[in-house]
N, C-alpha and C positions, 0 to 999 in steps of 0.2 A: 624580513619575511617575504617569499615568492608570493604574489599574491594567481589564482589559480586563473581567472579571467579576466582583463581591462582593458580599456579603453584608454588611448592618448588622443587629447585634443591638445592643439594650439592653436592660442588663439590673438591674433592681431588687432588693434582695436585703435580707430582715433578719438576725439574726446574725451572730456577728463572723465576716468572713472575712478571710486574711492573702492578701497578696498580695504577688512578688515584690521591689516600691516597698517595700512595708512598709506597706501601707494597710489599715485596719479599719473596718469600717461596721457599723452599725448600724438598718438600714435598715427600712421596711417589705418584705415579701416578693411581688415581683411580678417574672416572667419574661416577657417578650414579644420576637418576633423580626419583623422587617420584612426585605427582601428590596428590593435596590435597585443600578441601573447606577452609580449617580454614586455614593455616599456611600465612604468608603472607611477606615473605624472602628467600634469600639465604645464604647461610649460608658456608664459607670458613673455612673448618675446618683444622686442624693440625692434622694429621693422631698420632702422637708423641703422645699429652698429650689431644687429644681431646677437644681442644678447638677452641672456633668460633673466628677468625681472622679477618672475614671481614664478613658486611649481609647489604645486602640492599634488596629493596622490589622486588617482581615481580608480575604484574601484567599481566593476560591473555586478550588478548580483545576476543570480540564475532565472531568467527568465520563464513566461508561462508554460511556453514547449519545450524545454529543458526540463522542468518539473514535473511534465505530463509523462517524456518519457521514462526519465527514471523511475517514477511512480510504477509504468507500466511493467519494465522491464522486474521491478520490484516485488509484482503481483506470481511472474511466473512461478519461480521454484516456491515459492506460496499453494499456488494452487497446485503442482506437482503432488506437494508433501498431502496435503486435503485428499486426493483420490490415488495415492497409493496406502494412505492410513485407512480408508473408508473400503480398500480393496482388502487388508490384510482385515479388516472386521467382518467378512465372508466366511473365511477360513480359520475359526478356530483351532486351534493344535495342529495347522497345516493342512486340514484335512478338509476335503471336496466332500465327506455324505453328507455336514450339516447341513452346508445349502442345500444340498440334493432332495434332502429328507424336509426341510424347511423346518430346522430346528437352530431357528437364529432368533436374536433380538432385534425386534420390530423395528427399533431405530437404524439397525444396519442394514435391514434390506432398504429402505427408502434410499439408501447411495448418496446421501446428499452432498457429502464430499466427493463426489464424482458429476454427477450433473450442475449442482448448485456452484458449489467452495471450488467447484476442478472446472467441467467445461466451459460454463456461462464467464467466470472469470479471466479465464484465458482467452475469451472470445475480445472479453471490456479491453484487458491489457492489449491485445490485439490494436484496438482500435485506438488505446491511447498512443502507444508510439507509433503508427502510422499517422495521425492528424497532428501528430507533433512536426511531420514534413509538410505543412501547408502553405502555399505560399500566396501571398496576397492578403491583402488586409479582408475583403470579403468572406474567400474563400476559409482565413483561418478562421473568421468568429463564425460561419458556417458550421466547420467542424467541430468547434468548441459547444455548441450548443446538440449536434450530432452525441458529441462524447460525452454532456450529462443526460444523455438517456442512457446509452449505454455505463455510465457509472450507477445512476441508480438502479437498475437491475442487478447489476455485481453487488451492492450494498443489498440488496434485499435477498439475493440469492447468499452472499457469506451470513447475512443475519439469522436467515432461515437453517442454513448448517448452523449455525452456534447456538438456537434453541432446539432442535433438536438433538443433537449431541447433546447438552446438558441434561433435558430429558431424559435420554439414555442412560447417564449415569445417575439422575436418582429412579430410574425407574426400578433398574437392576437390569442381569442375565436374565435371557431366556436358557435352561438348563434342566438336566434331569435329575431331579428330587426326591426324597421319601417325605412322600406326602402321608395321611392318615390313610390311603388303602392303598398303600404301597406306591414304588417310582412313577415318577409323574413328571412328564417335562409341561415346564412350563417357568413361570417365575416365583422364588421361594416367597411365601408370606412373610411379612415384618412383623416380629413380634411388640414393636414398639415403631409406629411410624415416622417418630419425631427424632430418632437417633439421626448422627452423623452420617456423609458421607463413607468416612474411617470406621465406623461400628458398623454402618450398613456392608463394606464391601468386606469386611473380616466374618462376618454372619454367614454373609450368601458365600462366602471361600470355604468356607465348612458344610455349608450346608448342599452345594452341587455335585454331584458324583462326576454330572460326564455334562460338556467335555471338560477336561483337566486344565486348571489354570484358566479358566475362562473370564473367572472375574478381571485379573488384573492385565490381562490380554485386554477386556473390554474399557478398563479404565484406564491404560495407559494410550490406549490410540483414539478413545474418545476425548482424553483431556489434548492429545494431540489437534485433533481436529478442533476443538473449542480456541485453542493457542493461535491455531493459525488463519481460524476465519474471522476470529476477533480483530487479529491486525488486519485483514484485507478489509473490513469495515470501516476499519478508521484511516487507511491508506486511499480507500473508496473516498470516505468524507473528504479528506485534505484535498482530493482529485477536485470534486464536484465545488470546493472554492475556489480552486485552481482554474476551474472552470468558466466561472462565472466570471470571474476577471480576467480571463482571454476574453470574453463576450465583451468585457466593457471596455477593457482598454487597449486589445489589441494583441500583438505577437511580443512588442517590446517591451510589455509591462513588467518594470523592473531594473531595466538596461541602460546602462552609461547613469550611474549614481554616481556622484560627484562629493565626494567626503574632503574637508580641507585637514593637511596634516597637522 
């Protein structure tokens, strides 16, 4: 099996060394490392007649800035989908007078998948794959402590879209109703407030005249946004560990794992 990143060392060595085979060399003393996509071993040579004595595999794992960028890169069509679902919750039935008329649901005018789960997010991924190019031992745990500030603001901003979005769906539509003195927009009363989700959004689908379809318009793009700022939280979290062990151990934390076959 191709393994996806590795490192080849060879390594020359004098005095005796045991090694789990049971092997002892005698060697002249010389250390040298190459770096390399294809080779997929190391490889104990004998300085003497050139031959390989001893090779097991080595495998690299994905280091700190590897992981920050993918994370980053990970966050974007994330928060894409956050603020064009928190956009399409404007416009109910396509139409431009709700907003006009400001006959929306409260949780959708706050935009939070637009400033929160959309800008601020894309601002952190931003910042994650640019400090994933840092070079210098300084300069990256610089960065790395730079990017868990900016991760916790992403984590608080998607947390903040995912309680509000939930909100939203138990709160209900804002919509217009026959109320006891006739159409009334506003949000239907629950005749039982302990029902379901499922009972609640079959009630209020009966019970909204205008706009049409509003409920599951509202519930499909709010569980949309709930889906996709819950992972950017926990993509945030994994970041902000990530983080902290570039702080402590540097760029290569991770690199040149040396596994015997």
């Amino acid at each position: 099996m191709e393994l996806p990143h590795v490192v080849s060392v060879r390594i020359k060595c004098s005095t005796d060394l045991s090694f789990p085979l049971g092997l002892n060399t005698t060697t002249p003393k010389v250390l040298s490392y190459s770096t390399s996509t294809t080779t997929q071993r190391v490889e104990l040579v004998n300085t003497t007649t050139r031959s390989c004595l001893l090779c097991f595999p080595v495998a690299a794992a994905m280091c700190v800035a590897q992981c920050s960028r993918c994370l980053g890169w990970t966050l974007v069509p994330l928060a894409i989908i956050c603020i064009l679902a928190n956009v399409l919750l404007l416009f109910p039935d396509l139409q431009t007078r709700y907003l006009v008329e400001g006959h929306l649901t409260s949780e959708a005018r706050w935009v939070t998948g637009v400033w929160a789960s959309g800008v601020l997010v894309l601002v952190a991924a931003r910042v994650f794959v640019s400090s994933a190019n840092k070079k210098g031992c300084c300069g990256f745990r610089a960065a790395m402590v730079c990017q868990v500030g900016y991760t916790c603001v992403a984590l608080a901003a998607a947390g903040f879209c995912f309680l509000t979005c939930g909100k939203g769906l138990v709160q209900g539509p804002h919509c217009l109703y026959n109320g006891t003195q006739g159409p009334v927009w506003g949000i239907p009363p629950l005749p039982d407030a302990s029902e379901t989700l499922y009972v609640r959004s079959a009630y209020w689908a009966s019970a909204c005249i205008e706009p049409r379809n509003v409920v599951p318009w509202n519930v499909s793009l709010f569980i949309t946004l709930m889906a996709a700022s819950g992972i950017q939280a926990i993509l945030c979290t994994v970041n902000i560990i990530n983080s902290l062990l570039g702080m402590l151990c540097g760029p290569s934390f991770g690199i040149n794992k040396v596994t015997p076959a």
